[in-house]
C-alpha positions in Angstrom: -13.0 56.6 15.8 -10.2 59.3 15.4 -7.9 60.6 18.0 -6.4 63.4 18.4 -3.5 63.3 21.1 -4.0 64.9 23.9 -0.6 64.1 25.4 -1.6 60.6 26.7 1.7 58.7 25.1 2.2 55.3 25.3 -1.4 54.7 27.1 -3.2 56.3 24.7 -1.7 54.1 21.8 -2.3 51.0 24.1 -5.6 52.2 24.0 -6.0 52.4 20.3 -4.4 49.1 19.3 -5.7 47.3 22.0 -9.7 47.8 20.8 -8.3 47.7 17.3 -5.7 45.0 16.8 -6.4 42.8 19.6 -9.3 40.7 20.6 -10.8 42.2 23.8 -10.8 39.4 26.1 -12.5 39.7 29.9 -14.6 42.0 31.1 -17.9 40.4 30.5 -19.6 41.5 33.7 -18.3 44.9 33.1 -19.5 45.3 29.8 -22.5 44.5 30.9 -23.4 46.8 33.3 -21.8 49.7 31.6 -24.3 48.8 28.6 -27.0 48.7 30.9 -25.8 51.8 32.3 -25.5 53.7 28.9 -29.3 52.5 28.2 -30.6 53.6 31.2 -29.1 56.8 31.2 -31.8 57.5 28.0 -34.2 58.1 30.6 -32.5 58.6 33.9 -29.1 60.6 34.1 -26.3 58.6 35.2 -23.0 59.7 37.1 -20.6 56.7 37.2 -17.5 57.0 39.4 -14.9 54.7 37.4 -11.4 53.6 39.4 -8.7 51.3 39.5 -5.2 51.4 39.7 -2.7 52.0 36.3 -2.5 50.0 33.2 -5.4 48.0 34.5 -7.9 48.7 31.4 -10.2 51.2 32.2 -10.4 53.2 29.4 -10.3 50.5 26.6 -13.3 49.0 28.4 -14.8 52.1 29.0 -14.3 52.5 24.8 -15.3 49.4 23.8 -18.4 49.4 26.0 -19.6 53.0 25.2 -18.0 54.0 22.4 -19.7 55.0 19.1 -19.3 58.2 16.6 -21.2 60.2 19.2 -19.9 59.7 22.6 -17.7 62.2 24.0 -14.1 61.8 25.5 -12.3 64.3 27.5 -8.8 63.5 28.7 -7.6 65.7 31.1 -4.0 66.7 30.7 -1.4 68.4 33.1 -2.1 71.6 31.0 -3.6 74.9 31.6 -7.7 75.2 31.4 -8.1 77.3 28.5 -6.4 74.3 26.7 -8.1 72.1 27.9 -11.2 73.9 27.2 -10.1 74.5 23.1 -9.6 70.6 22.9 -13.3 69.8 24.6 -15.0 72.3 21.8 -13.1 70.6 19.1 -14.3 67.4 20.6 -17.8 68.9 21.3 -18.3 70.5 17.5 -16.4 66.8 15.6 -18.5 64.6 17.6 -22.1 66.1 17.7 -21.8 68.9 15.1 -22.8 72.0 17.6 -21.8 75.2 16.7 -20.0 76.7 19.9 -19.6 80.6 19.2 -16.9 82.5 21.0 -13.9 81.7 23.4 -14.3 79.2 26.2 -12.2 79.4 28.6 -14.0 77.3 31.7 -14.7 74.1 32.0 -18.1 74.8 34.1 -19.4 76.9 30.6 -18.6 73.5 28.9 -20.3 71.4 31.6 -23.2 73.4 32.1 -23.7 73.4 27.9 -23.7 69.8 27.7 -26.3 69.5 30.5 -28.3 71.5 28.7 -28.2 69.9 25.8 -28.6 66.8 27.3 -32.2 68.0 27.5 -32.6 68.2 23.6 -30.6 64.5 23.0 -28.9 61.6 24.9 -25.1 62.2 25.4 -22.5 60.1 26.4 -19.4 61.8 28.2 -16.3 60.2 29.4 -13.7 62.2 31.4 -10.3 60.3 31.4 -8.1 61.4 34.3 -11.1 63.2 36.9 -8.8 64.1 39.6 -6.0 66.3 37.6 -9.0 68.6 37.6 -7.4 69.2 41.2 -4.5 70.4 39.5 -5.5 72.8 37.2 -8.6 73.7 39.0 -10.2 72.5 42.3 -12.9 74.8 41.2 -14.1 73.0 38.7 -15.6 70.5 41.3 -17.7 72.6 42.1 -18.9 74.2 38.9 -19.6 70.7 37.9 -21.9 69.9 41.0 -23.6 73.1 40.6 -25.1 72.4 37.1 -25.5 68.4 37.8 -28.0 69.5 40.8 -29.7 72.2 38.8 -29.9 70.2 35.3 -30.1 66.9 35.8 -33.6 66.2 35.9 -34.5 65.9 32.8 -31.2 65.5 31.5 -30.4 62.4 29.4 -26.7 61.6 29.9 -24.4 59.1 30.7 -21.8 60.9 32.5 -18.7 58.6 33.4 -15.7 60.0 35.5 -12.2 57.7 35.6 -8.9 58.1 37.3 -6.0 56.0 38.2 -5.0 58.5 41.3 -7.8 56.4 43.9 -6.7 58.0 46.9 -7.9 61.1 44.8 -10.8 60.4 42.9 -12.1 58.4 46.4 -11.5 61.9 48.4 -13.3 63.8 45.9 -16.7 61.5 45.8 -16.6 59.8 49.3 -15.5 62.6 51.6 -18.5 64.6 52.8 -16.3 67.9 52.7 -16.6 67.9 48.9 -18.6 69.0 46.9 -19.2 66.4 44.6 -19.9 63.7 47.8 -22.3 61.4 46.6 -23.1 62.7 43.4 -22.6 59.4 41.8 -24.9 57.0 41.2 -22.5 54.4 40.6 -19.0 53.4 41.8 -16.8 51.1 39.8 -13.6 49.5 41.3 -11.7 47.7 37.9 -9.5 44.7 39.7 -7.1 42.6 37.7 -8.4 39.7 35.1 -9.5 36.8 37.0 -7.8 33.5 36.5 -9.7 32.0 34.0 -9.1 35.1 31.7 -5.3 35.1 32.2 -5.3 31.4 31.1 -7.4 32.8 28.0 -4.9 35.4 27.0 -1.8 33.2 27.3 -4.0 30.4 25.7 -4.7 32.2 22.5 -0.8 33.9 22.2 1.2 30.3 23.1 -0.7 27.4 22.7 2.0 25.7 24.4 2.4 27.0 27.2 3.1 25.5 30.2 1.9 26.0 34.0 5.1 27.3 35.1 4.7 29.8 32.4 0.9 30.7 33.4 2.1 31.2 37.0 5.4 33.3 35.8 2.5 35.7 34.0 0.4 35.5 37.2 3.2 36.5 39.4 4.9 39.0 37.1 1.6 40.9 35.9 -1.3 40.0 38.8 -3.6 39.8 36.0 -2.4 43.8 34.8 -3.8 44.4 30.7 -1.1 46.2 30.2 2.0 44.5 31.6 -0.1 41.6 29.8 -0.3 43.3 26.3 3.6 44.4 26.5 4.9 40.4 26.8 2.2 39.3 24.2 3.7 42.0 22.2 7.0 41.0 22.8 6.3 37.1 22.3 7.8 36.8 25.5 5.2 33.7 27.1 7.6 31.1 28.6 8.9 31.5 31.7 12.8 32.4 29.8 11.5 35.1 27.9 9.5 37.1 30.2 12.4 36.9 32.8 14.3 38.1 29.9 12.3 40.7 28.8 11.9 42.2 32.1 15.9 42.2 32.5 16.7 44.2 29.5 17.9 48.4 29.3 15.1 50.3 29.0 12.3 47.9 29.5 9.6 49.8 30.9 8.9 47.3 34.2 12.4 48.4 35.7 10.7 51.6 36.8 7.2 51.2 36.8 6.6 50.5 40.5 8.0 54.2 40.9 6.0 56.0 37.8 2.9 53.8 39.6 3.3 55.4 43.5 5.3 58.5 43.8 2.4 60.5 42.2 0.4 59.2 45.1 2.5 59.5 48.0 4.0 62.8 47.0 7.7 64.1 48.7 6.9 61.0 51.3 7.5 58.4 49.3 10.9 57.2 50.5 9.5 56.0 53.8 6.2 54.6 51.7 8.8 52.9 49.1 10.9 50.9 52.3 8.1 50.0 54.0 6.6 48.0 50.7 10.3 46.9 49.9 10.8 45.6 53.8 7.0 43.6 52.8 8.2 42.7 50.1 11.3 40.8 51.4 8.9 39.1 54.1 9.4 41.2 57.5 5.4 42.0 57.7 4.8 42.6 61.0 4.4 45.9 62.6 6.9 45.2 64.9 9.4 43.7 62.4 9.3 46.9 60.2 9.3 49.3 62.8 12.8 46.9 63.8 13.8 47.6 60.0 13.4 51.5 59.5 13.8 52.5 62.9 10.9 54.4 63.6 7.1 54.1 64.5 5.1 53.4 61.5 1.8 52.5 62.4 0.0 56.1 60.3 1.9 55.2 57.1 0.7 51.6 57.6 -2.9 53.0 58.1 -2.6 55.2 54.8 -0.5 52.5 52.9 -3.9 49.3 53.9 -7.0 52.6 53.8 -6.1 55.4 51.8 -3.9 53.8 48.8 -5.4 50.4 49.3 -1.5 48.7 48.7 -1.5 46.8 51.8 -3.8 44.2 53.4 -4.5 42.8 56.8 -3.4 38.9 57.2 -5.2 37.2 60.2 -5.0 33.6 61.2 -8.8 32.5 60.2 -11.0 32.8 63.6 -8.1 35.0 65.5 -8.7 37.8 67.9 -8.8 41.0 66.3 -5.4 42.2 65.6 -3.8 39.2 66.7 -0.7 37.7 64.9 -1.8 40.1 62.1 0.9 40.3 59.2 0.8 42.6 56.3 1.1 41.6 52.9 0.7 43.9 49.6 -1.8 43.5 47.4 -0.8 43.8 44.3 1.1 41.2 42.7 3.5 43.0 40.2 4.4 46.1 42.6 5.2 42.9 45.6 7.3 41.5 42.4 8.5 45.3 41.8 9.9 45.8 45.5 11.1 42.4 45.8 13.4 42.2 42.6 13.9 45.9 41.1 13.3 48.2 44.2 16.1 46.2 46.3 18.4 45.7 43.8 18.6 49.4 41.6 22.2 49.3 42.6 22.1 46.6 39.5 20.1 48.7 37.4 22.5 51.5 38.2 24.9 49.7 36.9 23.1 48.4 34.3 24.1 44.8 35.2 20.9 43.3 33.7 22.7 39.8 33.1 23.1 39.8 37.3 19.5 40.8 38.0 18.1 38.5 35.9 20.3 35.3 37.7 18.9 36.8 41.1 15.6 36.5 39.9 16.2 33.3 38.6 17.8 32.1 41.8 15.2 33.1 44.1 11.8 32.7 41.7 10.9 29.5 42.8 10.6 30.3 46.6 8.9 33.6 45.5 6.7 31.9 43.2 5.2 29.5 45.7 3.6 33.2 48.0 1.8 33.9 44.1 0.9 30.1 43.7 -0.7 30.5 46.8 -2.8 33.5 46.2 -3.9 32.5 42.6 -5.5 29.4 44.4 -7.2 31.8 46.3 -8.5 33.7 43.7 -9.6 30.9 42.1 -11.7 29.5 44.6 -13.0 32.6 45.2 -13.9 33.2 41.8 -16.2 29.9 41.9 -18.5 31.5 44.3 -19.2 28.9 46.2 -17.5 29.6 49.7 -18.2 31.9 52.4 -14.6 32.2 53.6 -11.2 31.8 52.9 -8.3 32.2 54.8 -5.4 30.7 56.3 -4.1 29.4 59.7 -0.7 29.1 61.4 -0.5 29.2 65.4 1.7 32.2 67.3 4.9 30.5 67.3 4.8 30.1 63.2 5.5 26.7 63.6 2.1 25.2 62.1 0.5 27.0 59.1 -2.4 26.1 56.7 -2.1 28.2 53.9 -5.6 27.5 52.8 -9.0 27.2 54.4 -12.0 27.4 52.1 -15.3 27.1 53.8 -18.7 27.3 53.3 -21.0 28.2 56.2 -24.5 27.7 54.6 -23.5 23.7 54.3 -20.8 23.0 57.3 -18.5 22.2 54.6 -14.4 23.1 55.4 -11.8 22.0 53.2 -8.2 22.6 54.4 -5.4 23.0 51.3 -1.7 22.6 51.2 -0.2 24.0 48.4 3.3 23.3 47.2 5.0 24.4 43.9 5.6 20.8 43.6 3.2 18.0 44.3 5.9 15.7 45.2 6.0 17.4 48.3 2.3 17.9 49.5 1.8 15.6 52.1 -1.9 15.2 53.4 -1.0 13.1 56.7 0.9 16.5 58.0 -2.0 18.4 56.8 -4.2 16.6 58.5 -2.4 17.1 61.7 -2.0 20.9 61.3 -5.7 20.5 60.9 -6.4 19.1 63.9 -4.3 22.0 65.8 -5.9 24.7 63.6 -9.7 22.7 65.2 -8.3 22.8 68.8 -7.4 26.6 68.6 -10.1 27.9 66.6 -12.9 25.7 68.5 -15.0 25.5 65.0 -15.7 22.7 62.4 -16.8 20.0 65.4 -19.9 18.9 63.4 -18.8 19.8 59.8 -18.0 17.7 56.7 -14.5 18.3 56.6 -12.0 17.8 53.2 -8.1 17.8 52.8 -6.9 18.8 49.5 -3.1 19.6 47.8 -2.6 21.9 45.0 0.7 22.5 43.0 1.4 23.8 40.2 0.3 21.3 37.9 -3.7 22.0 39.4 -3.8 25.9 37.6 
């Protein structure tokens, strides 16, 4: 398949090589249904609402799922829309060989065409970056949902929308005020690689690796494609050379956590960007951060856990609503990003990458242990077979579980300590913290209970 560039950069050649050069690895359930998808759409029309944040894959597995000579992909550009519209006719007459007569200069002629033609033969259409429509044209919104209504039945299309802007792209489908609101007949959230697939892709690049290599790529990446094709790229898979890698001039990680957000917070993002740094750095309580910055925070809190989905509610398992809540950010490498890079630019200023990189070093193995933790979690998770998993500590922080995994449907508990190094679990405390957790909680009187420890060496 030839592309022509469209002024997607870097991504757009990760794109390429990655579906050319690289075995595609993950992504099986995904595949899936976006095959089923594509074949259903010869007989229904489909409208799939793809999201997810940056670098996370979704166009190479949108390509590698749907793509064939035919299908159609628009990438929308910070450009005007008469340019846009002269690159979607080239696209339009290369790929299904349709004399287009005359000057286009609107998307909605474009949109309402391939409708039409939809009618005459199945089409596949992906439209890379949905929401910069907003930018060039919030019209075009509602262009689009004026021909979907009027020509879709009938219409034999598999029409798939992507963005990496979710706060955008989740406004323009899920709030009733627009006027594509539930349009879709499909929504699409892309998350990280699970656990088994990181171990695949390290597996098959060093096949020496060790686990404290695995959990540098866990914590480093979260499971990101990209940030994972960059240090395959760079043969950087032990624990040395990624820390190296990351500490060098120019490397692209030193400002990615800012290319990643100010886009989505806009002119506010210094308060945003200290609030995620202060998380980072473990003050996660409302009332710690509001200590920290000096102000009350509790609407960019809201927009940073609801509307950008960066943040996430921490409850001791069974507790009160709101009680002894902490907040914690999602997403491994921008919690890496404010940690490390975000709290020390003075070094990056200064280009002292040899002092970064022993700060990291120093302090990896205590930061570490918070990613250790949450890749157990995503690993049980990922086995289906609980019904809950969370994690205890009392209100005076002095006893905490960091791991309950239960399944209701059974009465089955276990409780899990996990320490970077299993010399130090030590089950006779965790049974004790156990017993607290059962006299607080009130639950797991009749159950068949189970005490675990994990470290490192159990990835």
């Amino acid at each position: 398949m030839q592309f022509r560039n469209r002024g997607f950069g870097t991504a757009g050649f990760f794109i390429i090589r990655i579906t050319e050069y690289m075995e595609f690895i993950g992504r099986t359930k995904e595949l899936h249904i976006l095959q089923e998808i594509k074949e259903l759409s010869r007989t229904t029309p489909q409208f799939v609402v793809m999201t997810g944040r940056r670098r996370i894959g979704k166009t190479s597995l949108l390509l590698k799922a749907l793509g064939d000579e035919q299908m159609l992909y628009f990438f929308v550009n910070r450009t005007s829309e008469k340019s846009l519209c002269q690159d979607f006719v080239n696209e339009l007459q290369q790929k299904l060989e349709v004399p287009i007569l005359g000057d286009v200069n609107s998307f909605g002629q474009i949109f309402e065409y391939i409708m039409r033609l939809s009618h005459q033969r199945h089409i596949t259409l992906v439209i890379d970056e949905f929401q910069e429509f907003a930018r060039i044209n919030p019209a075009i919104f509602g262009q689009m949902q004026h021909y979907w209504d009027l020509l879709k039945q009938g219409a034999n299309i598999c029409l798939i929308v992507c963005g990496s802007v979710q706060t955008l792209l989740t406004r323009i489908f899920r709030d009733n005020k627009e006027p594509l609101f539930g349009r879709q007949t499909r929504f699409m959230m892309l998350e990280p690689f699970d656990t088994s697939t990181l171990r695949q892709a390290i597996s098959q690049n060093a096949r020496n690796y060790s686990n404290e290599d695995l959990l540098t790529l866990w914590t480093i990446t979260g499971g990101v494609a990209k940030y994972i094709e960059q240090l395959i790229d760079s043969r950087a898979l032990t624990k040395d050379q990624m820390l190296d890698f990351i500490c060098q001039p120019e490397c692209a990680f030193i400002d990615e956590g800012r290319v990643l957000l100010i886009q989505e917070f806009g002119r506010d993002y210094n308060t945003y960007f200290t609030i995620l740094s202060l998380i980072a750095q473990g003050y996660n309580s409302r009332s710690q951060l509001e200590d920290m910055t000096g102000q009350e925070i509790s609407g960019h809190l809201t927009r940073l856990e609801h509307d950008y989905s960066l943040l996430t509610r921490v409850q001791p398992i069974y507790a009160a609503r709101n009680k002894n809540m902490k907040y914690a950010i999602r997403d491994n490498f921008l919690k890496f990003w404010f940690r490390f890079f975000y709290k020390y630019a003075n070094l990056v200023e200064l280009k002292a990458f040899g002092q970064l990189r022993a700060i990291i070093e120093r302090d990896f193995d205590t930061f570490s242990g918070w990613a250790l933790e949450q890749y157990f979690r995503k690993k049980l998770a990922e086995t289906g077979q609980h019904t809950r998993i969370g994690g205890w500590w009392d209100r005076h922080g002095e006893n905490e579980i960091d791991i309950i995994a239960e399944n209701e449907l059974v009465h089955q508990v276990e409780f899990i300590e996990v320490k970077r190094n299993a010399r130090n679990l030590d089950l006779a405390i965790l049974r004790a913290k156990a017993y607290q957790c059962m006299q607080a909680t009130k639950q797991y009187s009749d159950w068949n209970i189970s005490y675990r420890g994990l470290s490192i060496d159990d990835m």
